[in-house]
N, C-alpha and C positions, 0 to 999 in steps of 0.2 A: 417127602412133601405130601400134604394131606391134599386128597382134592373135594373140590367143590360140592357138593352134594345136590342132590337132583332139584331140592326147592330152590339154590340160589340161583343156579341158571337159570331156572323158569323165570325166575324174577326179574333177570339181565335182559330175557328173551324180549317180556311184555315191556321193557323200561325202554329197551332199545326200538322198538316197535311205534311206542309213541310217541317218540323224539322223532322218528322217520313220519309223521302222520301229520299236516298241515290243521291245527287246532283254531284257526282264526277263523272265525263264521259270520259273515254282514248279515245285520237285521234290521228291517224294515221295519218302523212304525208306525201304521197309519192314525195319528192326532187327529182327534176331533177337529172341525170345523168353529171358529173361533167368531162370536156375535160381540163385534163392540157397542160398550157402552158411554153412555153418557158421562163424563169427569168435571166433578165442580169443586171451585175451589174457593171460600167467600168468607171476608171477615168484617164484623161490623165494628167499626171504630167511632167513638165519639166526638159530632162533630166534624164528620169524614163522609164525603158523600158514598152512595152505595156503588161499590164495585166487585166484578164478580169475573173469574178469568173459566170458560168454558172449555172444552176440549172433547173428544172423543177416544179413547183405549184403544189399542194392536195388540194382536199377537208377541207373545214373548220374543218367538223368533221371527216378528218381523221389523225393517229396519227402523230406527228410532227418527221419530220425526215427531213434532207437533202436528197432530189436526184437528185443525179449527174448525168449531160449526158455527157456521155465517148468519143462520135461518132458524134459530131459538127464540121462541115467546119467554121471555126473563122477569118475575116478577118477583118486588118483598110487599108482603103484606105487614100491619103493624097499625092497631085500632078500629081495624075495618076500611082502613085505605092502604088499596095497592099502586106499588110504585112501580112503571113500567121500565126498566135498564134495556138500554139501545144499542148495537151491536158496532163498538168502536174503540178499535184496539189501541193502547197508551202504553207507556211506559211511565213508571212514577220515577223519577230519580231519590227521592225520599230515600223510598221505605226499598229499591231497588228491585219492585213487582212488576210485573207485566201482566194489565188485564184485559179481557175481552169485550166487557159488556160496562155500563156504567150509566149512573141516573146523576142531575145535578141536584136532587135534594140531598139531606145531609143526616146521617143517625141522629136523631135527638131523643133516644130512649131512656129511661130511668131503670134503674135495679127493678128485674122481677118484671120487666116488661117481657112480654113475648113478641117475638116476630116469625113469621114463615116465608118460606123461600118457596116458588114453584118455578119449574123449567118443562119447555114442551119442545118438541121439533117436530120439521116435517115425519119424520118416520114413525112419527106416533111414539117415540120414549117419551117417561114425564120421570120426573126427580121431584119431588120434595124435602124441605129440611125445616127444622126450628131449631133457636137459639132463645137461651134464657138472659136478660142482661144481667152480670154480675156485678158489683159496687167492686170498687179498687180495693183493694188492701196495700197499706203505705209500709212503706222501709221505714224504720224505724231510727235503726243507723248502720252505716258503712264504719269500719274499723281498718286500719292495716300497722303492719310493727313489721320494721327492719331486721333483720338478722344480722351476725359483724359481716357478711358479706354484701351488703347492703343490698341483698334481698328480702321483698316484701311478700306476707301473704294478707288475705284480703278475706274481713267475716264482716258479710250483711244479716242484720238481725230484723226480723218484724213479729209482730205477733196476731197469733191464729185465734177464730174466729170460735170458741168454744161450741156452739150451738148448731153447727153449721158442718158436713162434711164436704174438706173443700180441697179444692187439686190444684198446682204451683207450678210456673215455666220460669227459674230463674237464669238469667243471663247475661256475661259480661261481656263487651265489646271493648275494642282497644284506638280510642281516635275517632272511628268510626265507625257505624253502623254498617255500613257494606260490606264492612271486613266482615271474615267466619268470627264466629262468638270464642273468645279466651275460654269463656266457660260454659257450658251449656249443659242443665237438666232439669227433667219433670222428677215432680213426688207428689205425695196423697198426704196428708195432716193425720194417717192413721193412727202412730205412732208418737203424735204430738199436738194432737188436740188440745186445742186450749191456752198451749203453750207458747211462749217466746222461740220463736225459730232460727237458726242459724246456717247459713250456709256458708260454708268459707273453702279458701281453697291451698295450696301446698305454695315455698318460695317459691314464685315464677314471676314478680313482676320487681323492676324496675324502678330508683327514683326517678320523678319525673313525668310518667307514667299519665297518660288521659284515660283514665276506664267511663264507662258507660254503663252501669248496673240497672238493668230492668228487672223487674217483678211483676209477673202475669198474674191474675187469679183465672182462672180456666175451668170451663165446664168439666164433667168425668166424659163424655162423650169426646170433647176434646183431646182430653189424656189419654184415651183410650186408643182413639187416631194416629199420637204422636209417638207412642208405644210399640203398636203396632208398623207402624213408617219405617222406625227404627230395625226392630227385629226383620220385615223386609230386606232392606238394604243388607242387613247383616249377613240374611242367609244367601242373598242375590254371591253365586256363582261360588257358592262353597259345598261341596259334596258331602261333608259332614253333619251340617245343618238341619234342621227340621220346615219345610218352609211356610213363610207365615201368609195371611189371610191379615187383608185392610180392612180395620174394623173401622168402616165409615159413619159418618151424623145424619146421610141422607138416604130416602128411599128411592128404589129404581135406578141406581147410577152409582158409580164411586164418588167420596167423596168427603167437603169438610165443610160446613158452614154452619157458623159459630162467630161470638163476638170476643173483643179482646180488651180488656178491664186489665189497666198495668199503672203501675209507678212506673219513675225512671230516674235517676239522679246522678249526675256528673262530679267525678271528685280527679285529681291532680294529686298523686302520691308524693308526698314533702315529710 
């Protein structure tokens, strides 16, 4: 029998050695010190009085809770008169929001109007933001065909704005608006400028069927918002990920305020 030779044992020696050697090391990391900020969240709707849900940021790892700041100056300006929004928290059953702040006048803006948002509190934070109003862009038409399993799929068509580079929130809902969207996505006109656009979707729907198809036209600071939301969430608690950064509308604070210019059109799959 041949024996071992002198490098295999050494090798046995050091394998065995730290196997016997406790490898587990606790490491302490002292984290920065964490400065909340100001969180806003605001959409102008036409026709819709001015409402704005306020908040304040935590720590990642601290426990999740709303807080509310009670003691915000809230204002939209829009022609050289600013509107002052009063700190009174609602629930809309509508639209299924919850806001903070709220004025009884009402958007009456036109395409191309601008408006600005300011926010102040006792701690000396200020936020600002502006929104451009954008003109609706209409569906055109809703389509759907049967499959022999008498599954449907579902193509809304409209057509894009040639002159203009423009960004798109479409969305189905199913009965109602509360419910999570059937269908839910952004896109840019980069690749179809000009053109008649289509979004459709795979057999998933049902005769019988109540959809709810909205069409947003939405700022690029918007998209950009909703983009970035997204990739958040995605990378939120995945070790693989890259993690992302909220690319907000506003300055001094996180945040969105921006207006919402949509079709909407109800159809009954038959």
């Amino acid at each position: 029998m041949k024996k071992p030779s002198s490098r295999y044992m050494l090798l046995l020696c050091l394998l065995a050695l730290l196997c016997a050697c406790d490898l587990q090391k606790d490491v302490e990391v002292d984290l920065p010190t964490y400065t909340p900020q100001l969180v806003v969240e605001c959409y102008l709707e036409p026709g819709k009085p001015y409402r704005l849900t306020l908040l304040e940021s935590s720590s990642y790892f601290a426990t999740p809770q709303p807080d509310l700041v009670t003691d915000a100056e809230v204002y939209i300006a829009h022609n050289g008169t600013k509107t002052k929004l009063t700190y009174k928290p609602q629930y809309d059953e509508n639209t299924g929001r919850f806001y903070t702040y709220s004025a009884t006048e009402t958007m009456q803006g036109k395409p191309g109007d601008i408006y600005r948002l300011e926010v102040s509190d006792e701690k000396g934070r200020k936020v600002t933001g502006f929104t451009t109003i954008l003109p609706r862009v209409p569906i055109d038409t809703i389509e759907w065909k049967f499959n022999d399993k008498e599954e449907a799929y579902l193509l809304t068509t409209f057509q894009d704005d040639p002159n203009a580079a423009d960004f798109y929130r479409y969305m189905v809902h199913q009965d109602s608006l509360h419910t999570d969207p059937e269908q839910l996505q952004i896109s840019t006109d980069k690749l179809t400028n000009g053109k008649r656009t289509s979004y459709g979707s795979t057999y998933e729907y049902d005769k019988g069927d109540l959809l709810i198809v909205s069409l947003f036209h939405i700022e690029k600071q918007y998209y950009d918002f909703l983009s970035s939301t997204a990739d958040a969430k995605n990378a939120n608690g995945n070790p693989f990920a890259q993690p992302a950064q909220i690319k907000s509308s506003v300055q001094g604070g996180i945040g969105i305020f921006t207006n919402l210019a949509y079709d909407r059109k109800v159809v009954v799959l038959q």
